[in-house]
FITOR-265703 format. One record per atom (N, C-alpha, C): x, z, y. Coordinates in pm, whole numbers, plus 50000, padded with zeros to 5 digits. Each point is the difference from the previous one (the first is absolute). Layout:
BEGIN
XZY
...
//
This chain:
BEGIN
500855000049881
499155000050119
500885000050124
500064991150110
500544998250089
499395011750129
501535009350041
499575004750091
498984999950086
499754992350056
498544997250121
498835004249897
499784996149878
499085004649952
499685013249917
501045006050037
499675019549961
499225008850071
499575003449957
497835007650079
501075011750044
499055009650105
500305013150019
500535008049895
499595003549898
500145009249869
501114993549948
500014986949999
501584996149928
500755007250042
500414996550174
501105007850053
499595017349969
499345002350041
500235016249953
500235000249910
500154995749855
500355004249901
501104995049928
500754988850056
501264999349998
501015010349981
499955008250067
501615012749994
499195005049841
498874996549943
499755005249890
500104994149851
500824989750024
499544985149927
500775004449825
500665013450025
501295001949891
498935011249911
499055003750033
498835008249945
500334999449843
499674985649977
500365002749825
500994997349889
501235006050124
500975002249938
500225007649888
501424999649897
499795006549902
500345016850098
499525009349889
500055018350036
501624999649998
500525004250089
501215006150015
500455018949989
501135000549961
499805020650006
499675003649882
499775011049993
498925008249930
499114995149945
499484996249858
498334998949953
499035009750070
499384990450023
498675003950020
498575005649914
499415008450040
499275005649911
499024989649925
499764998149860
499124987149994
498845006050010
498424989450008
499274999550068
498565008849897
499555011250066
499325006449904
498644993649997
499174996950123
499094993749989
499964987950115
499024993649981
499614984950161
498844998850020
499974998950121
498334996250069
499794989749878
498954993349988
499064990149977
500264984950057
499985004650135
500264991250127
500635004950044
501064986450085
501005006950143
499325009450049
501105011850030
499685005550149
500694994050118
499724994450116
500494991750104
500345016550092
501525003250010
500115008350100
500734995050083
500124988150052
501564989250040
499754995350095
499094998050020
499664989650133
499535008050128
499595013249984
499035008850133
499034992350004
498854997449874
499034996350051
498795009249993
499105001550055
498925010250002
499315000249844
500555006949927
498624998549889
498755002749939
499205007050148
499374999550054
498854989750008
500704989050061
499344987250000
499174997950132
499384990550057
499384999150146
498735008649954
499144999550126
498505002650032
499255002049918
499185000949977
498404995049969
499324990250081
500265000150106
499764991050111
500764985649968
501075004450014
500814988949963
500064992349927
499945000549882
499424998349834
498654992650046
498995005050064
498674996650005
500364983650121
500745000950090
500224990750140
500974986249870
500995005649938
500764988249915
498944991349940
498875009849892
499124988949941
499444995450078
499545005050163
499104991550061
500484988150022
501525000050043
500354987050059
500014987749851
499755002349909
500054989149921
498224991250070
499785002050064
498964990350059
500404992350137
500935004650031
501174991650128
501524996649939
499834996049839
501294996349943
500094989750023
499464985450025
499594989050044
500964992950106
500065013850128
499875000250120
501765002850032
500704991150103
500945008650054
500115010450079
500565012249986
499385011750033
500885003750206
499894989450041
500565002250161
498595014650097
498884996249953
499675007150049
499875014850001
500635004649845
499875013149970
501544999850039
500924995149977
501285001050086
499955004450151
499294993950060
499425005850118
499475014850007
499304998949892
498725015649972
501535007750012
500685005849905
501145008149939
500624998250102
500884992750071
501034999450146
499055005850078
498794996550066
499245006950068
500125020849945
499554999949913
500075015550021
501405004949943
501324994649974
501045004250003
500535004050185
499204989850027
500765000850131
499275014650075
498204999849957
499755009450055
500245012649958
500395003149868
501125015649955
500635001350094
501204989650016
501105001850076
499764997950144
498994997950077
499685000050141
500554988250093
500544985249886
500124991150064
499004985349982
500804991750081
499254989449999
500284992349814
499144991250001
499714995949861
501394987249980
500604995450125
501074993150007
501515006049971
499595010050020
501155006249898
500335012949916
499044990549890
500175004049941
500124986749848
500985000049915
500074994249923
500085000249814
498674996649976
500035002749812
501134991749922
499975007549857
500934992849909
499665000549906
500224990949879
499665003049856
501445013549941
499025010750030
500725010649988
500695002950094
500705012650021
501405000250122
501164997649971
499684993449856
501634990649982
499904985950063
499014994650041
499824989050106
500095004350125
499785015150025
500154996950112
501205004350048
501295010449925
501075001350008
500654986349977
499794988049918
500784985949995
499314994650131
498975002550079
500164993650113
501185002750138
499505012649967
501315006250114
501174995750008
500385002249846
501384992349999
500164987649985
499084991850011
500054982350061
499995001050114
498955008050092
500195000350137
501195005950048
500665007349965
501125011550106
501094992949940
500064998649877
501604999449968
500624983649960
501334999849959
500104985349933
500915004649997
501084990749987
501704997949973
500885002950106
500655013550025
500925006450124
498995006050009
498545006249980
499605010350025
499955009449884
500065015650082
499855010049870
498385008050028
499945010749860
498935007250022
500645013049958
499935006050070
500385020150002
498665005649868
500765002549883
499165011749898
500505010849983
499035010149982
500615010849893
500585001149871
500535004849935
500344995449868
499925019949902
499264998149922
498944986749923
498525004650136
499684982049972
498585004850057
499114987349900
498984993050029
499604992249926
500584987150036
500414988049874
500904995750009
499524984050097
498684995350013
499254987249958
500834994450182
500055010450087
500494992250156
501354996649974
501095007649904
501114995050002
499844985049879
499495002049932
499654985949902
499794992250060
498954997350087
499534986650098
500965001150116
500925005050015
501044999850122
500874989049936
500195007649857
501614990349962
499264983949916
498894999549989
499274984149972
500394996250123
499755003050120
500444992350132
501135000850048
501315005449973
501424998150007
499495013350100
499685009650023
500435011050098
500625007949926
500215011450086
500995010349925
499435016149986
500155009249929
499285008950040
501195012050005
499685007450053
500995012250068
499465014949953
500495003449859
499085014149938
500805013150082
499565008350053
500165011450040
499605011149918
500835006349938
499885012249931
499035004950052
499185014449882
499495007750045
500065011150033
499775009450058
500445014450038
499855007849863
500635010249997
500085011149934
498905006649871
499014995850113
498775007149949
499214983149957
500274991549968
499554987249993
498864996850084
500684998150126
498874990250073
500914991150121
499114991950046
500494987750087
501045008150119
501384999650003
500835000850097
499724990850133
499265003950038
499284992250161
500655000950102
501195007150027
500884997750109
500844991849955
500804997249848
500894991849968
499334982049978
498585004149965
499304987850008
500204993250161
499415005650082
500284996450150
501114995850026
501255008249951
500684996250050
501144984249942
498954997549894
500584991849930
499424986250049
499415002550160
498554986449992
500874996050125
501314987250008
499994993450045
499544991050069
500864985050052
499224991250056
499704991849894
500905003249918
499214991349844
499104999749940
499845010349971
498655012649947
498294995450025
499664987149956
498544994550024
498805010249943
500375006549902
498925013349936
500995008149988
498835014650007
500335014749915
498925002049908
499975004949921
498925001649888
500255017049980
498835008050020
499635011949947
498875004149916
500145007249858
499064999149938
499665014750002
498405003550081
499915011950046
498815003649960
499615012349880
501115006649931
500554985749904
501215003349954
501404990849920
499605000349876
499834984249946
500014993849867
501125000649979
501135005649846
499415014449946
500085014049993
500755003550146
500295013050015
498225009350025
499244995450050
498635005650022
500345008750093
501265002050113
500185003750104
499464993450099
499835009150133
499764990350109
500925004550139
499524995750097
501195003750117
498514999850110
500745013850080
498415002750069
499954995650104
498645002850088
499454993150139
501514998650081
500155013950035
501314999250130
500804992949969
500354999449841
501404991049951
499714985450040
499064996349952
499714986249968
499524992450178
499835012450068
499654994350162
501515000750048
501415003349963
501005002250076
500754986649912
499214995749887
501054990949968
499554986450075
498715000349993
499464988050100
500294999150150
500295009650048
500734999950100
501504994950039
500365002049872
501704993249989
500004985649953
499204994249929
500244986749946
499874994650136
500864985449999
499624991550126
498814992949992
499514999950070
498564990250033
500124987949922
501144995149975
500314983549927
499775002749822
500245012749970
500145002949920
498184998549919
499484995249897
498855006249965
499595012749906
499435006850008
500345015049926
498434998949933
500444999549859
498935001749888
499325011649915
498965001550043
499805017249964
498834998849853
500575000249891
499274994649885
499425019749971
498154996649991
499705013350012
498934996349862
500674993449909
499365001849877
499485012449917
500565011550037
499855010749946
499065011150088
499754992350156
499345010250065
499135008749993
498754997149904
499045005649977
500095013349911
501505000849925
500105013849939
500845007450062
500594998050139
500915010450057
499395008250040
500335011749973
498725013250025
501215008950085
501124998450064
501085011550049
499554997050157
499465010050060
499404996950122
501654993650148
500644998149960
500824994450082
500414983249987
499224999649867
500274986149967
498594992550085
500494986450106
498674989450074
500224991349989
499014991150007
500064986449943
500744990950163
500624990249973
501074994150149
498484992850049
499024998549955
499234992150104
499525002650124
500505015850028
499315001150122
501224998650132
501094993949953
500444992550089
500214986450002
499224993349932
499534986849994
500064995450157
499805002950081
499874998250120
500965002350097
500875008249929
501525002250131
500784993349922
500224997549921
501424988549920
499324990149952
500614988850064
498924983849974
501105001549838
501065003550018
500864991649856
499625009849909
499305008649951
498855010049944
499194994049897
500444993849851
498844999249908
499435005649900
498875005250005
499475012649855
499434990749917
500245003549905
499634995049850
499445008349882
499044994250002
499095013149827
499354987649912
499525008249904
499594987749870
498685007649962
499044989549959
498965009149941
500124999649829
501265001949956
500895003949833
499835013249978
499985008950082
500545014649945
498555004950003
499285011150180
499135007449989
498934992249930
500444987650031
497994989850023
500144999349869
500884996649893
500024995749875
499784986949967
500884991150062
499344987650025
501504992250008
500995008149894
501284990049972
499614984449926
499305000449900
499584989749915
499404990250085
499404999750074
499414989550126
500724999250111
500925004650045
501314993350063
499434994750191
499785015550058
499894995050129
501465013950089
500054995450097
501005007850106
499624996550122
500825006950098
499974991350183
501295010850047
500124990650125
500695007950121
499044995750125
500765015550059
499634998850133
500964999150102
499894995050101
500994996750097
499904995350139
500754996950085
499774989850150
499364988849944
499284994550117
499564983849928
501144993050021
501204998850052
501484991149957
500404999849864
500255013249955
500225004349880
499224993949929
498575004349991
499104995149890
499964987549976
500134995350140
499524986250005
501834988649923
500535007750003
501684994549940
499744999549838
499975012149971
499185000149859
498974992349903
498814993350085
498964995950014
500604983949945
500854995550059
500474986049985
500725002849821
500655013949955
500264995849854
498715004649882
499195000650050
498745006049924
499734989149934
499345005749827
499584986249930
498535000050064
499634989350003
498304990050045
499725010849922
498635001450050
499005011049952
500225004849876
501005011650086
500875009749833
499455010649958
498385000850004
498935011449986
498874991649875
499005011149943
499924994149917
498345010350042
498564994149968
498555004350000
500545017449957
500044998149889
500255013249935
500405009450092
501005001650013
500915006550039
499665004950108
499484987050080
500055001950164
498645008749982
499084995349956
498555011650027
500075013149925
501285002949882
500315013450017
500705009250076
500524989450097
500855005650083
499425004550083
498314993350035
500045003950125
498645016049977
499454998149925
499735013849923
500765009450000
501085000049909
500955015050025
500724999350118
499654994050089
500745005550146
499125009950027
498294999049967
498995007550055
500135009149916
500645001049919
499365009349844
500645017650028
500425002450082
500865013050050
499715010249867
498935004149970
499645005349873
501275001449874
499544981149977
500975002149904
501585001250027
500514996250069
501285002550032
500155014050002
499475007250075
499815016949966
500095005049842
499274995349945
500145007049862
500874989749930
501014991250018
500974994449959
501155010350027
500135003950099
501025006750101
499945014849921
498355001449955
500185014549904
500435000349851
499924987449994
500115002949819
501504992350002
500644992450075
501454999349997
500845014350047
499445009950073
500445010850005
500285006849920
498365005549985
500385008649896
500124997549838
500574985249976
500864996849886
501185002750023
500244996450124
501635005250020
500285012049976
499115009050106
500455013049981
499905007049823
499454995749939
499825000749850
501334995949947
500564989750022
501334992949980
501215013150051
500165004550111
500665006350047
500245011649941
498975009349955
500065008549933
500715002949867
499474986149910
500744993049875
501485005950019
500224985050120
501495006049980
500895007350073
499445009050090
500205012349981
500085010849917
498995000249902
500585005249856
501164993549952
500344991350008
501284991449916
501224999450080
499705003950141
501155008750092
500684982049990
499104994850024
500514985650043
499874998050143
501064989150063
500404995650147
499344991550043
498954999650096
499034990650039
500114997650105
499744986950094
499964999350118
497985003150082
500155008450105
498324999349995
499934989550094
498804997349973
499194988749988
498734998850138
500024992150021
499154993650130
499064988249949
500014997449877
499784983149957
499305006449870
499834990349926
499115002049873
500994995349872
501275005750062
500894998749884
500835008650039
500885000249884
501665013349981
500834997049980
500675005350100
501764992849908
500725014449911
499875001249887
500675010549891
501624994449985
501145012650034
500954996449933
500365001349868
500084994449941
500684998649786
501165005650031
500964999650051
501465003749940
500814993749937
499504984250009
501004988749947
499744989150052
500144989049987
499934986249948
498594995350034
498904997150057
498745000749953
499224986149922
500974991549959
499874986449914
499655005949855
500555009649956
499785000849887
498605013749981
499785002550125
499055009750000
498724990049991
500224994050122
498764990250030
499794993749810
500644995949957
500144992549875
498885005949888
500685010850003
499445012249952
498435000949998
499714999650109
498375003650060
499204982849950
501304994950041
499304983049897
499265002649869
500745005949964
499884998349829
498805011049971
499575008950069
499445005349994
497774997850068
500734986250014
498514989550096
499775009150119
501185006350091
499825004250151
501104993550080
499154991550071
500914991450122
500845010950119
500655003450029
500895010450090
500674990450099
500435004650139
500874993550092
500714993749949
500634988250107
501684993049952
500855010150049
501284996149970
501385005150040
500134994250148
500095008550093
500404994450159
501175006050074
500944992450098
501295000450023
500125015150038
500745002549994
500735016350049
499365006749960
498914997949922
499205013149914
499884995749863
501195000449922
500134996149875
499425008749865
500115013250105
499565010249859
498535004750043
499264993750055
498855005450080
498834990449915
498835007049950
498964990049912
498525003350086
499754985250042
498495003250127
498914997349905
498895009450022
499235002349975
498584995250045
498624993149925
499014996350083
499215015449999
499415003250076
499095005849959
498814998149913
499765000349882
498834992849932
498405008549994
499475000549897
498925007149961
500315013649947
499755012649997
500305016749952
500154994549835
499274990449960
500564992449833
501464998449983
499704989250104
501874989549989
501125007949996
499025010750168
501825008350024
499585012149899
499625007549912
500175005849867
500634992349897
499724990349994
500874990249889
501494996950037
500214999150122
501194994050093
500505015949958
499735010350065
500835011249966
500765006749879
498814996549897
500005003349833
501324989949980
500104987250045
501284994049997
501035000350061
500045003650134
501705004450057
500105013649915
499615008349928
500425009249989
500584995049838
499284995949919
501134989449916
501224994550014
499874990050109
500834991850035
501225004450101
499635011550077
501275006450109
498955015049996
500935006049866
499465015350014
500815007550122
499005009950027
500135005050102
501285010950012
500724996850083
501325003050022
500345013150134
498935005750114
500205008250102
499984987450138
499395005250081
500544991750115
499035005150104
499544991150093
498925009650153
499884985250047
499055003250071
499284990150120
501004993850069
500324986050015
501054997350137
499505003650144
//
């Protein structure tokens, strides 16, 4: 498959591609029992699933399947824009927000330009950087794993066409708070465009953590980005957007595929924007699975990073190729391996089922050894 044609998820899962390698080390415990079916804990997707509403708006549109769907494209941009308190011009959809992160980087960057990341953060803006000959510039993370935002700034040249922040961070499930994230926008240059991917927003519950849109309006080079994949449950139908200046949007706008929305999708989309309800009790039952999770391994005096997102990053204490491997064989999908966090295994949050089954198996597979919360 030729570069240009690797989807979002390809590139993220690249740094993972060595997954089924042979077990290195130590044997591993063999496998006492297996789901039935995969458990999918790999991707952060809600399993959960959308609406009732939603569900009910998808079958409706099979009576406007016929139809090209520009006008519900309209419907959905229209009340994206009115969440976010702008005009409907800028604001721009994607098939998913891996279209709309490959637009950005058609618009901002090319060949002699770079893009400023964290490292690790999610991988799909540096993937579509290097399809277009740009370069990307990873900046370590701090201590406590999260986005180094003064070294980011200061890394944003006249070269520097994007910054990309993933707030809270695909897969640390850290985030970097209001004051931080307003002093780093203050330092990038205006030439610079600064990408604020807030895929995870809807489960940050640490009251210092805000979403960048409410300065949508003092930094034109300012773009927020969310997906309706995670809270909405609506990865499998494949919608996203940003918001931005109308320059910006409108730069973007020129690499967009022709009506890259689909009936479905779009009239569930525009339901769970209204649906506040359910997002609420999404927000509760990804909680308090976590906090159920936490406890776990806290008995097992295991090292966790906490969590802002609807996933975990657990440290193993080795290698995590042959861990991940492990959880293969056992029909549970687990994180890839990602740069500078080699011994670290991310976690989806699943169903109080999955993550009982998921637990009953790390404790097989990486018995519990002493350790604490990072």
């Amino acid at each position: 498959m030729p570069p240009s044609a690797l989807s979002r998820r390809d590139f993220a899962r690249a740094a993972g591609a060595g997954v089924a390698a042979a077990v290195v080390g130590r044997a591993l415990p063999a496998r006492a029992s297996a789901p039935a079916r995969p458990i999918a804990l790999d991707s952060n997707e809600n399993p959960w699933g959308p609406s009732p509403k939603a569900l009910e708006a998808m079958t409706a549109s099979q009576s406007v399947a016929a139809r090209y769907p520009d006008a519900l494209e309209r419907k959905v941009a229209d009340a994206v824009a009115r969440l976010h308190g702008v005009e409907p011009e800028r604001v721009v959809l994607g098939c998913g927000s891996g279209e709309v992160l490959r637009m950005a980087d058609m618009a901002f960057l090319g060949p002699g330009r770079k893009v400023v990341v964290s490292q690790p953060t999610f991988e799909a803006v540096i993937g579509y950087a290097e399809v277009i000959k740009a370069e990307a510039v990873t900046v370590p993370q701090t201590a406590d794993y999260r986005h180094d935002l003064p070294r980011m700034a200061a890394a944003c040249d006249g070269s520097v066409g994007l910054v990309y922040v993933c707030n809270p961070n695909n897969p640390t499930a850290t985030f970097v708070t209001r004051d931080e994230l307003l002093a780093f926008l203050e330092r990038v240059p205006a030439a610079t465009k600064v990408v604020v991917d807030e895929a995870y927003f809807h489960f940050a519950e640490d009251p210092r953590y805000a979403s960048a849109d409410q300065w949508l309006g003092r930094f034109p080079n300012l773009l927020v980005v969310r997906t309706f994949s995670k809270v909405f449950g609506l990865a499998g139908m494949r919608l996203g957007y940003a918001v931005g200046s109308g320059d910006a949007i409108s730069g973007m706008q020129r690499h967009r595929v022709f009506s890259n929305g689909n009936a479905a999708v779009l009239e569930a989309a525009a339901v769970s924007l209204a649906d506040a309800a359910h997002v609420e009790r999404q927000r509760q039952r990804n909680a308090s699975t976590r906090s159920w999770l936490y406890a776990e391994l806290a008995k097992d005096g295991r090292r966790y990073i906490p969590s802002q997102t609807n996933f975990v990053m657990i440290e193993v204490g080795r290698d995590v190729k042959p861990v991940i491997q492990a959880f293969r064989e056992r029909n549970i999908m687990v994180g890839r391996r990602f740069p500078s966090m080699e011994n670290w295994l991310r976690i989806t949050i699943g169903t109080p089922e999955e993550m009982d089954a998921f637990v009953a198996a790390l404790r097989e597979i990486v018995p519990a050894r002493g350790g604490r919360a990072a």
